[in-house]
C-alpha positions as CSV (number, residue, x, y, z in Angstrom):
1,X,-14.1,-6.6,-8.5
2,X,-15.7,-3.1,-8.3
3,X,-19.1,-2.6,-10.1
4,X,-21.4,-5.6,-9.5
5,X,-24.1,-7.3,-11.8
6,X,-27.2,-8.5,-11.5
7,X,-27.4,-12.4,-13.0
8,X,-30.3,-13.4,-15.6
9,X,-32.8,-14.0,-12.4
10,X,-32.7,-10.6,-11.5
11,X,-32.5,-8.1,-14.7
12,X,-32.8,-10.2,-18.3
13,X,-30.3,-9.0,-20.6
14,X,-32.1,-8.8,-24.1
15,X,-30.6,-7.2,-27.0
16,X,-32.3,-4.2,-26.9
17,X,-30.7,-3.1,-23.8
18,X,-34.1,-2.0,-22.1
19,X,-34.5,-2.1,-18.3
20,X,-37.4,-4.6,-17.4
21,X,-39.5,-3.6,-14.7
22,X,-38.0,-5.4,-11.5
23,X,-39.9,-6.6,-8.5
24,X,-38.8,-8.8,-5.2
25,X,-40.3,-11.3,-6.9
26,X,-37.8,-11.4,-9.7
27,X,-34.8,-11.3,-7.5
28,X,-33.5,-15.3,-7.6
29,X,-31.8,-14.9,-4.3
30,X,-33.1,-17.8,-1.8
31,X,-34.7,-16.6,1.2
32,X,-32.7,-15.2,4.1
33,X,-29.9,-14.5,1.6
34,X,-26.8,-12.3,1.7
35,X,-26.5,-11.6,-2.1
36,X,-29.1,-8.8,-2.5
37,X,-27.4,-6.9,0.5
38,X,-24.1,-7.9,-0.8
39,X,-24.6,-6.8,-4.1
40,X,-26.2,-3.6,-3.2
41,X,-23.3,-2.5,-1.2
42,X,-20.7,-4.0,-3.8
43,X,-22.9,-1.4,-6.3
44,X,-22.6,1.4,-4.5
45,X,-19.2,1.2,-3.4
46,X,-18.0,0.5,-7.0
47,X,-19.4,3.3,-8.6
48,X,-18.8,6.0,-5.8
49,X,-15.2,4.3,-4.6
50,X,-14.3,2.9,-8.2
51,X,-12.5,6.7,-9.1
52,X,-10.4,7.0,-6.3
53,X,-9.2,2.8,-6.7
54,X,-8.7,3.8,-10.3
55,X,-6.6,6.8,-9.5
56,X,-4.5,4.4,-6.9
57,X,-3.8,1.4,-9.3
58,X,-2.4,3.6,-11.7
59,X,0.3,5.1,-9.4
60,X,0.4,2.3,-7.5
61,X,1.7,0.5,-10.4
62,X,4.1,2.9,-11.5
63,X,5.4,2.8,-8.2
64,X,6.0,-1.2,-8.6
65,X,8.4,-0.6,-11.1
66,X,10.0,2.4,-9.7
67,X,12.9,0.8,-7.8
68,X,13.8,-0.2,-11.9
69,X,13.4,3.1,-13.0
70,X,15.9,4.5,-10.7
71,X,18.2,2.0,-12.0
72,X,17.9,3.5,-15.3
73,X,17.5,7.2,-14.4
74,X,20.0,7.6,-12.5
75,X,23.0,5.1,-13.6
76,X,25.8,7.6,-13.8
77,X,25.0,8.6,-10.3
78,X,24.5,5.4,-9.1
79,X,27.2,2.7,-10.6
80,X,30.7,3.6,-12.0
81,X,33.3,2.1,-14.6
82,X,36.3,1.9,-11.7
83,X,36.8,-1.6,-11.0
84,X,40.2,-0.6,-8.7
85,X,40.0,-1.5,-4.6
86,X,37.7,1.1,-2.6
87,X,39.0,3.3,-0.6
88,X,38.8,3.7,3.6
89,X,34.9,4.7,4.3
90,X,36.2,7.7,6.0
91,X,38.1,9.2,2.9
92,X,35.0,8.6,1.0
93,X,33.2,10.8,3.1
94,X,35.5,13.8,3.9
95,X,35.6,13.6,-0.1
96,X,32.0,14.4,0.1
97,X,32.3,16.9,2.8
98,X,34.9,18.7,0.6
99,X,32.0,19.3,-1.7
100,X,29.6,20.2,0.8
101,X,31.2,22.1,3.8
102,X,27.8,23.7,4.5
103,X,26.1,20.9,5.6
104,X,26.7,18.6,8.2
105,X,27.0,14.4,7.4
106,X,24.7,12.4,8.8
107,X,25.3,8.8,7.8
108,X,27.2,6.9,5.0
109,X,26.0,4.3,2.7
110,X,28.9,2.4,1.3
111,X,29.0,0.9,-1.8
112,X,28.4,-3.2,-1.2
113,X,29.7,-4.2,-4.9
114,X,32.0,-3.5,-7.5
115,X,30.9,-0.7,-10.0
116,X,28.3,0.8,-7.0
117,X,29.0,4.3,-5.9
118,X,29.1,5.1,-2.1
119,X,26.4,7.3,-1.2
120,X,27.2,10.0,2.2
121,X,24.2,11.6,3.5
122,X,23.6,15.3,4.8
123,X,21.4,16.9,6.4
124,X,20.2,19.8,4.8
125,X,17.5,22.5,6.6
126,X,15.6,23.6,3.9
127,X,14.6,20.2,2.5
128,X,11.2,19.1,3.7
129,X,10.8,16.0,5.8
130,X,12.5,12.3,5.7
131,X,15.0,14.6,2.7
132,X,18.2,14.0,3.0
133,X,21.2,15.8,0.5
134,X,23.2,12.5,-1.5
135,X,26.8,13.2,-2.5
136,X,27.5,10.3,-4.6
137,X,31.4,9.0,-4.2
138,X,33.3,6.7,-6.6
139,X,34.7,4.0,-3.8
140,X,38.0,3.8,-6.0
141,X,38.5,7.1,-6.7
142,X,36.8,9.1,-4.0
143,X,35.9,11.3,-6.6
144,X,31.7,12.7,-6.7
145,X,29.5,11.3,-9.8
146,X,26.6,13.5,-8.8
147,X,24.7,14.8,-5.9
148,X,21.1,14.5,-5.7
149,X,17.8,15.2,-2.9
150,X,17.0,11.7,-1.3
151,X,13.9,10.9,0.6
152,X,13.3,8.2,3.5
153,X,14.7,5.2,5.2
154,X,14.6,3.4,1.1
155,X,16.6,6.8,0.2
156,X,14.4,7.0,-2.7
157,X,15.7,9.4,-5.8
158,X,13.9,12.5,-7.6
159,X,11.7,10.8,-9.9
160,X,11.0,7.7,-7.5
161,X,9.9,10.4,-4.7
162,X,7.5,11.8,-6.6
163,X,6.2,8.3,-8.2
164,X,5.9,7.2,-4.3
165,X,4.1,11.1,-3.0
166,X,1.7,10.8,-6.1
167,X,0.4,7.2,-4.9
168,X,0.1,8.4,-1.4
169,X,-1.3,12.0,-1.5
170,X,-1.1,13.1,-5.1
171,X,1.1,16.1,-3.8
172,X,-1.7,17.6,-1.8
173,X,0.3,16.7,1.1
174,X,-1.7,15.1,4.0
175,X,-5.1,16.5,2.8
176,X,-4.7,14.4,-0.4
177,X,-4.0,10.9,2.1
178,X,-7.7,10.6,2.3
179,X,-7.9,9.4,-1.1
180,X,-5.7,7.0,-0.9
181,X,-6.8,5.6,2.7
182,X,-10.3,6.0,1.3
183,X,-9.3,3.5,-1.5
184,X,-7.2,1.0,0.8
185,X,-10.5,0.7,3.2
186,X,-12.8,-0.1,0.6
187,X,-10.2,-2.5,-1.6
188,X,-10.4,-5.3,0.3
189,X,-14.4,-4.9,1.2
190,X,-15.2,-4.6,-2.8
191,X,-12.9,-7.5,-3.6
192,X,-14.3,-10.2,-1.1
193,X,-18.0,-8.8,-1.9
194,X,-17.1,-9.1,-5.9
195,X,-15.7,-13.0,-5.1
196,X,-18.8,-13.8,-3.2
197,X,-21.0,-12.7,-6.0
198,X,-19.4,-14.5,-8.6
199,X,-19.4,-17.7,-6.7
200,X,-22.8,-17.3,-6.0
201,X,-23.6,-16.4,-9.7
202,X,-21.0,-19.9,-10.6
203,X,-23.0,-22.0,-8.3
204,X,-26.7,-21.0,-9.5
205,X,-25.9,-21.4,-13.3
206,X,-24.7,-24.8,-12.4
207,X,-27.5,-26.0,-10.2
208,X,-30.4,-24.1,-12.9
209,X,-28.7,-25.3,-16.6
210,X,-26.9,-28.6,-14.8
211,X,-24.3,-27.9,-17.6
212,X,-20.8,-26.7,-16.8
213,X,-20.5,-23.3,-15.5
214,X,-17.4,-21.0,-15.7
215,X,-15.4,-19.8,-12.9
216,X,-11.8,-18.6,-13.1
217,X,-12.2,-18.6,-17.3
218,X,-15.1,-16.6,-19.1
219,X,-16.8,-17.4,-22.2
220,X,-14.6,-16.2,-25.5
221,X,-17.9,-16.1,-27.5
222,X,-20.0,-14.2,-25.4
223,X,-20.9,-10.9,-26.7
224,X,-22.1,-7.7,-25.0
225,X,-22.8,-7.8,-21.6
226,X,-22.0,-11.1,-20.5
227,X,-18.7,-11.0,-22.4
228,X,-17.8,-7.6,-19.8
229,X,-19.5,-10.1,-17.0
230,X,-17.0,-12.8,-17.9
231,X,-14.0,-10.2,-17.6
232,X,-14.5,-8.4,-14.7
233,X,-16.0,-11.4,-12.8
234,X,-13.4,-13.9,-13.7
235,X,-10.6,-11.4,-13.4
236,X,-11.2,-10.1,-10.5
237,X,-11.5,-13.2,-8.6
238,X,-7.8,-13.9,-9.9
239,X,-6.2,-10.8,-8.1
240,X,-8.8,-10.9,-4.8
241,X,-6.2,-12.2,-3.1
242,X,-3.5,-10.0,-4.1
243,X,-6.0,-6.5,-4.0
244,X,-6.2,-7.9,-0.3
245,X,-2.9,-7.8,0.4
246,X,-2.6,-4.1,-1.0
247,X,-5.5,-3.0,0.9
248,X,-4.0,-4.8,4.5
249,X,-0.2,-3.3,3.8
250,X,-2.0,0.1,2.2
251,X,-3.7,0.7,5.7
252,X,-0.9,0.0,8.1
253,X,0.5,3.5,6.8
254,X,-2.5,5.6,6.4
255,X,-3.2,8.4,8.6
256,X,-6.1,6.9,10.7
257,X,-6.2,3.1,9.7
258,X,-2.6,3.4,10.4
259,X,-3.1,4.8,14.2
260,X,-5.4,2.2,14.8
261,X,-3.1,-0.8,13.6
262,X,0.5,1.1,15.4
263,X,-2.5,1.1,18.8
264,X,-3.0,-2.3,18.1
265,X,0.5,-3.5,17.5
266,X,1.7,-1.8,20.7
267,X,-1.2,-3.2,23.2
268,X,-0.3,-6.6,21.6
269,X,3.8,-5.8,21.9
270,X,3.9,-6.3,18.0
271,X,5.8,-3.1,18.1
272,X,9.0,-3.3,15.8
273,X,12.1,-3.1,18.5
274,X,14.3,-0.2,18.3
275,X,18.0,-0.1,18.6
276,X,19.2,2.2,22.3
277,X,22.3,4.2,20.4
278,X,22.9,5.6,24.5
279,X,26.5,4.5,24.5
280,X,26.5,2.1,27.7
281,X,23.4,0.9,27.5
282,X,23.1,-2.4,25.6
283,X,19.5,-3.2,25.3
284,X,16.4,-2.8,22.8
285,X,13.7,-0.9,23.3
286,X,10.2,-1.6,22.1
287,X,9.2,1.8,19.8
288,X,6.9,3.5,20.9
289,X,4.0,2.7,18.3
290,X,3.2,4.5,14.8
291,X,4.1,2.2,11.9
292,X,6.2,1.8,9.0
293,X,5.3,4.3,5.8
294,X,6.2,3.9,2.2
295,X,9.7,4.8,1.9
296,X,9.7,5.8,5.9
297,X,9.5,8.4,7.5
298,X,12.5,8.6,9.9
299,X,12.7,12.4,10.2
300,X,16.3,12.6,10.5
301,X,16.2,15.5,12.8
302,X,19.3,17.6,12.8
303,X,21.3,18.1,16.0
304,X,23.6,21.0,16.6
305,X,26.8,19.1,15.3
306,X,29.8,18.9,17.8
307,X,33.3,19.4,15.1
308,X,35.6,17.4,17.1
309,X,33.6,14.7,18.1
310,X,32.0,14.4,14.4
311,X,35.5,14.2,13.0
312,X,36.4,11.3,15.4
313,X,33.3,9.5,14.6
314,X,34.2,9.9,10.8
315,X,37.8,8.8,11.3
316,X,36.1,5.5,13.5
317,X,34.0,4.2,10.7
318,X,36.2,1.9,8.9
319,X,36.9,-0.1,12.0
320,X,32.6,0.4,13.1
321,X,31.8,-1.2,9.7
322,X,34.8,-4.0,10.6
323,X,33.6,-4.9,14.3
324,X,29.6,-5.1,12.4
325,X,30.8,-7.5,9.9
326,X,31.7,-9.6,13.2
327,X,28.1,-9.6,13.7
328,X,26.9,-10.5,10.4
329,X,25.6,-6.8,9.8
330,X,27.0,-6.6,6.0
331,X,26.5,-6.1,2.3
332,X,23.8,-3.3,2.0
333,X,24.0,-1.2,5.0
334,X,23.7,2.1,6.0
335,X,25.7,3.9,8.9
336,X,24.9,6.6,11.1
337,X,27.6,9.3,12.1
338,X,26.1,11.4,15.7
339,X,27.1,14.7,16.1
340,X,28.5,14.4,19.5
341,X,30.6,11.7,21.5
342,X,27.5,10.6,24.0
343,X,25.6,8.6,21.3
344,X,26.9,5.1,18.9
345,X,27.6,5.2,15.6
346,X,24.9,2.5,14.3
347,X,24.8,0.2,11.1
348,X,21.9,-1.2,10.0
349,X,21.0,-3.4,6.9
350,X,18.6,-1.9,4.8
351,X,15.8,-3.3,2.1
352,X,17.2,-4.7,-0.6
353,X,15.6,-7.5,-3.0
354,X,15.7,-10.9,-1.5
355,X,17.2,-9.9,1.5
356,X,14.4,-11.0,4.7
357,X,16.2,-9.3,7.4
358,X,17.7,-5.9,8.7
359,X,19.8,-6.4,11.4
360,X,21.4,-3.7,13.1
361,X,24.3,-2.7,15.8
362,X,25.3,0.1,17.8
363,X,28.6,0.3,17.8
364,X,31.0,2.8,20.3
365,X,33.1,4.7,17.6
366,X,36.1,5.2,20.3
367,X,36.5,1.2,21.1
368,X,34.9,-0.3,18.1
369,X,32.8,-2.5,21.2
370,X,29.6,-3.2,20.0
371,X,27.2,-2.0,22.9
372,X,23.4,-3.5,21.5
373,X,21.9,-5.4,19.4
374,X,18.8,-5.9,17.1
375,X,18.2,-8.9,15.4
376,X,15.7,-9.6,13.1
377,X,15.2,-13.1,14.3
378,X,14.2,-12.1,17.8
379,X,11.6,-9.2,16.6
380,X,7.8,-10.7,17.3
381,X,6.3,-12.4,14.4
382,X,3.7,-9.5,13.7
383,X,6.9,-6.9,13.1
384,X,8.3,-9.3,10.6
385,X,5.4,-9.9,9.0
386,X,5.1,-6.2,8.7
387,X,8.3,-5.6,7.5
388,X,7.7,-8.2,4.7
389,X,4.4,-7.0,3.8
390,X,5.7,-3.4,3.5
391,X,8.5,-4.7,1.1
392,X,6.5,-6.5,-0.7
393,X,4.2,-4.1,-1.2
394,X,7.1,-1.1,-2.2
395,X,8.3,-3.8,-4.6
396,X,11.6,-4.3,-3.2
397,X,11.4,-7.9,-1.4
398,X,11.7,-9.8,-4.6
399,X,13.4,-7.4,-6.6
400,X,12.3,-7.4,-10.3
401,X,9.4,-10.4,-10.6
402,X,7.9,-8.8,-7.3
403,X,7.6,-5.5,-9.4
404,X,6.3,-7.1,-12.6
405,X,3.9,-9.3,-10.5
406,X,2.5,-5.5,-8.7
407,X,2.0,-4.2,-12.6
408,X,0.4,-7.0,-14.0
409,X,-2.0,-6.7,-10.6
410,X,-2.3,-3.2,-11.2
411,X,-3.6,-3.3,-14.9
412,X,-5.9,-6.5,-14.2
413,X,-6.8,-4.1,-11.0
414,X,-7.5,-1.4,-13.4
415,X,-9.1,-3.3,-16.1
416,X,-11.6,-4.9,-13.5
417,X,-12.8,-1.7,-12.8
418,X,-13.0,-0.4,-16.4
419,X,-15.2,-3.3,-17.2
420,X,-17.5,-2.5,-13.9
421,X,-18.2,1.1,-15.2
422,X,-18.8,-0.8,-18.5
423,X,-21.6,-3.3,-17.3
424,X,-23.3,-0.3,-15.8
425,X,-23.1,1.4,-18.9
426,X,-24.4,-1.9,-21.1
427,X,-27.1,-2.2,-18.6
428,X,-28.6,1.2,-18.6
429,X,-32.0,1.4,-20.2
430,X,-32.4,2.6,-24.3
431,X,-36.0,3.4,-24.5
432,X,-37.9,6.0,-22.4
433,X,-36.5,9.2,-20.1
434,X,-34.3,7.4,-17.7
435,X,-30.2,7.0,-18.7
436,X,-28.9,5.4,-16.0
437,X,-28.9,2.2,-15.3
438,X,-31.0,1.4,-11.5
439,X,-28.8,-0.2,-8.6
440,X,-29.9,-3.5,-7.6
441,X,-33.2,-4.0,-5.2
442,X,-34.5,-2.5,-2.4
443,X,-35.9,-3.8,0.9
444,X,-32.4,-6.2,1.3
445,X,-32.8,-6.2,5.0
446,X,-36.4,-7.7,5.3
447,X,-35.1,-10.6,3.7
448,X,-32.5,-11.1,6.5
449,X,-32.5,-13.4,9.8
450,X,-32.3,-11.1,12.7
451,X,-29.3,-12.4,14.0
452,X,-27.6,-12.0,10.6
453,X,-28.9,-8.1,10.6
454,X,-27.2,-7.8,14.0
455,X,-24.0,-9.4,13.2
456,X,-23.8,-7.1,9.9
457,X,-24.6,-3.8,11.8
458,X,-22.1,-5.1,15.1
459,X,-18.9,-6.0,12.3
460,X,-20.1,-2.5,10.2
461,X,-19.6,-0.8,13.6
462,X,-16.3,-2.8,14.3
463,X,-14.7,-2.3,11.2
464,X,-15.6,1.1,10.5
465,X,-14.2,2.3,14.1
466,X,-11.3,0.4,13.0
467,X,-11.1,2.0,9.6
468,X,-13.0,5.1,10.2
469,X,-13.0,6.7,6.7
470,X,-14.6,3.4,5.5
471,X,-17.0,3.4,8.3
472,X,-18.3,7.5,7.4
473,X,-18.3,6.7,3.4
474,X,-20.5,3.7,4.2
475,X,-22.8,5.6,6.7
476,X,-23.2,8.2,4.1
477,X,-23.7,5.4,1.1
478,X,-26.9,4.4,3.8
479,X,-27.9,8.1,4.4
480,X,-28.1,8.8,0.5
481,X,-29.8,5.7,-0.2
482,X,-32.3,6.3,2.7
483,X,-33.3,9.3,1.1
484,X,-33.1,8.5,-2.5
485,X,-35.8,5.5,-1.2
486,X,-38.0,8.3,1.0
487,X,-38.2,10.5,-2.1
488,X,-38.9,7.9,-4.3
489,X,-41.7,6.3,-2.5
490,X,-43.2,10.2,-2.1
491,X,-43.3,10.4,-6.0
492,X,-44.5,6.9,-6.7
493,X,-45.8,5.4,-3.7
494,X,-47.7,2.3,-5.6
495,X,-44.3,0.8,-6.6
496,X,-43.3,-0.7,-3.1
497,X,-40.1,-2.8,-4.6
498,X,-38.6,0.5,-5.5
499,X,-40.4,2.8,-2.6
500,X,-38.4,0.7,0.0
501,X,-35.9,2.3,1.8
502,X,-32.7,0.4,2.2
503,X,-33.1,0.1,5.4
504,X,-36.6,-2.7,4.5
């Protein structure tokens, strides 16, 4: 929920719309209570935050469906009509080399069904990060349907790339990631705020009419402003958990959320294990912190190729791919071909729908001896959950319902916030010089036990070092609200109610 409302205690809603004078002594709230805080906060953030979660829900939930849209796109590069047996791996790829002598392969992506092309990756200078160049290869024919400009560890296509970069920086490169951090911090503060007001609001119409009150449903024959109550209150409490969840995953990628949490993870060891490719050395590695981005952001740094020993790892992957399927490392996989002969070829399984781990191997390309390991099953629980959360969150861990579950949360996400501008709208006054509607009361703090003011201020403080664009938005929320309440009480210093500053 994003733009909060007052309940029949605090502003009557007649049908004239007018804005009835308002006084501490109309606010319903029971002494020592959270709501008038809550809501003021849950105001404020809505209508200042509200833009930016608008502007993320919208891509975000073209994003949901973009692993479908690829699909579609790009079918001829993608899937072919040859049904025939697939050729060696290493064919496959000198066919692509054939058609791109100027760049130097960097890993292979075989097909993993029937009708699938092969897809052999290059590295490329001029692209910009994480982009790879794709040379698509019929398996049966080794013949090319396509090449194409790839991006990340998910090897995301054109239009999906650009789906992904709009959602996460609107193509203002990392400038623009303060929106969408900005967004993520607030999400899951507006959200929990929202379902405590309307639980509160549930439980006083209950206790004050004794009749039955409505909770996860809203009343079809309300009109005007209750009826946009009943929708963005009812709605919104439906996808709290799930605008949760986007917030948690959002932030483990963001620029400074995102440092905190890969800080975290690596004090705690939740670090995601990495796979040693040293050939001779046959243990994992912890990585060394950061965390997992959108499509990833592996880098895929070019090294000055070695010819002979690039040819020999080429001519090895058949029998790499054999001695991985020994370890259970199949179906969707992607290998890695090094430059030189000091590092091993590795294969690693990467996201696909309903698939819960990504096993990988290093494997030496001259003996085919697999020389380490990393298993899915031994990474700590915290990676895995990671991992999960990030798919889930891309779309891709449940293939097709998890992407029609993300839109359907996207446009109730949406229309939640549509109907919070909306209430503030209905509720602005009709008669006299003022055209916007008030935010809630003043003078929330007074009202407060002074252990509950020092716990809020001591988990504000927490969380907004955590999360430090939340923590600076919501310092400058109090700032402006300070001096909206000094200036107010300078002009009109007989209305003490609204002369308060926020701060009591």
């Amino acid at each position: 929920m994003s733009v909060p409302e007052l309940d029949r205690g605090t502003i009557a809603a007649d049908n004239s719309g007018a804005e009835p004078a308002r006084s501490a002594a109309q606010d319903s709230s029971p002494p020592r209570s959270m709501r008038p805080l809550i809501m003021r906060l849950h105001f404020y953030a809505g209508i200042l935050v509200a833009p930016f979660l608008l502007i993320a829900t919208i891509s975000g939930g073209l994003y949901a469906i973009a692993p479908t849209l690829e699909q579609v796109l790009y079918r001829d590069l993608l899937h072919v009509d040859s049904t025939g047996p697939a050729l060696p791996v290493a064919e496959q790829v000198r066919a692509a080399q054939q058609l791109r002598p100027d760049l130097t392969v960097s890993a292979v992506r075989p097909a993993s069904e029937v009708g699938e092309t092969t897809r052999v990756l290059f590295t490329d200078p001029p692209l910009g990060e994480s982009e790879r160049t794709a040379v698509f290869i019929d398996p049966a024919t080794a013949s090319s349907t396509g090449q194409s400009v790839v991006y990340g560890s998910s090897s995301a296509l054109p239009v999906r790339t650009w789906i992904s970069q709009l959602h996460r920086h609107l193509h203002l490169g990392e400038p623009g990631r303060i929106y969408s951090e900005l967004a993520a911090s607030w999400l899951w503060v507006i959200a929990l705020g929202g379902v405590y007001l309307w639980v509160q609001r549930y439980r006083t119409q209950r206790i004050r009419t004794r009749q039955s009150a409505r909770l996860l449903t809203f009343d079809r024959g309300a009109r005007g402003r209750n009826r946009t109550l009943g929708w963005h209150g009812a709605t919104g409490l439906w996808i709290a958990v799930g605008s949760i969840f986007l917030s948690a995953t959002g932030l483990t990628w963001s620029t400074y959320a995102g440092a905190n949490v890969g800080e975290l993870r690596t004090a705690l060891s939740w670090t995601t294990p990495t796979l040693d490719t040293t050939l001779g050395v046959s243990d994992t590695a912890p990585a060394a912190g950061g965390h997992d981005g959108h499509d990833g952001h592996d880098g895929h740094t070019a090294a000055v190729a070695d010819t002979g020993a690039l040819d020999r790892n080429i001519g090895a992957l058949d029998r790499v791919l054999a001695a991985a399927a020994e370890h259970r490392v199949t179906e969707h996989v992607e290998m890695s071909i090094p430059a030189d002969g000091h590092t091993a070829v590795t294969v690693t399984e990467t996201r696909q729908p309903w698939q819960f781990v990504t096993d990988a191997v290093a494997i030496d390309p001259a003996t085919g001896a697999v020389t380490a390991t990393n298993t899915f099953a031994d990474w700590p629980l915290a990676a895995q959950l990671t991992t999960w959360g990030i798919a889930l969150h891309m779309g891709i861990l449940f293939g097709l319902l998890n992407q029609l579950v993300l839109l359907a949360l996207a446009v109730a996400l949406g229309t939640v916030i549509v109907r919070g501008y909306q209430l503030w709208w209905q509720r602005r006054p009709t008669r006299g010089s003022r055209r916007v509607a008030r935010p809630p009361l003043r003078g929330t703090w007074r009202r407060l036990h002074p252990v509950t003011v020092v716990a809020v201020v001591a988990a504000a403080v927490t969380v907004g070092w955590f999360a430090p664009l939340l923590g600076l938005s919501l310092l400058a929320f109090l700032l402006v609200d300070v001096a909206v309440g000094l200036l107010r009480r300078r002009r009109s210093p007989e209305h003490s109610p609204e002369g308060t500053s926020a701060t009591g």
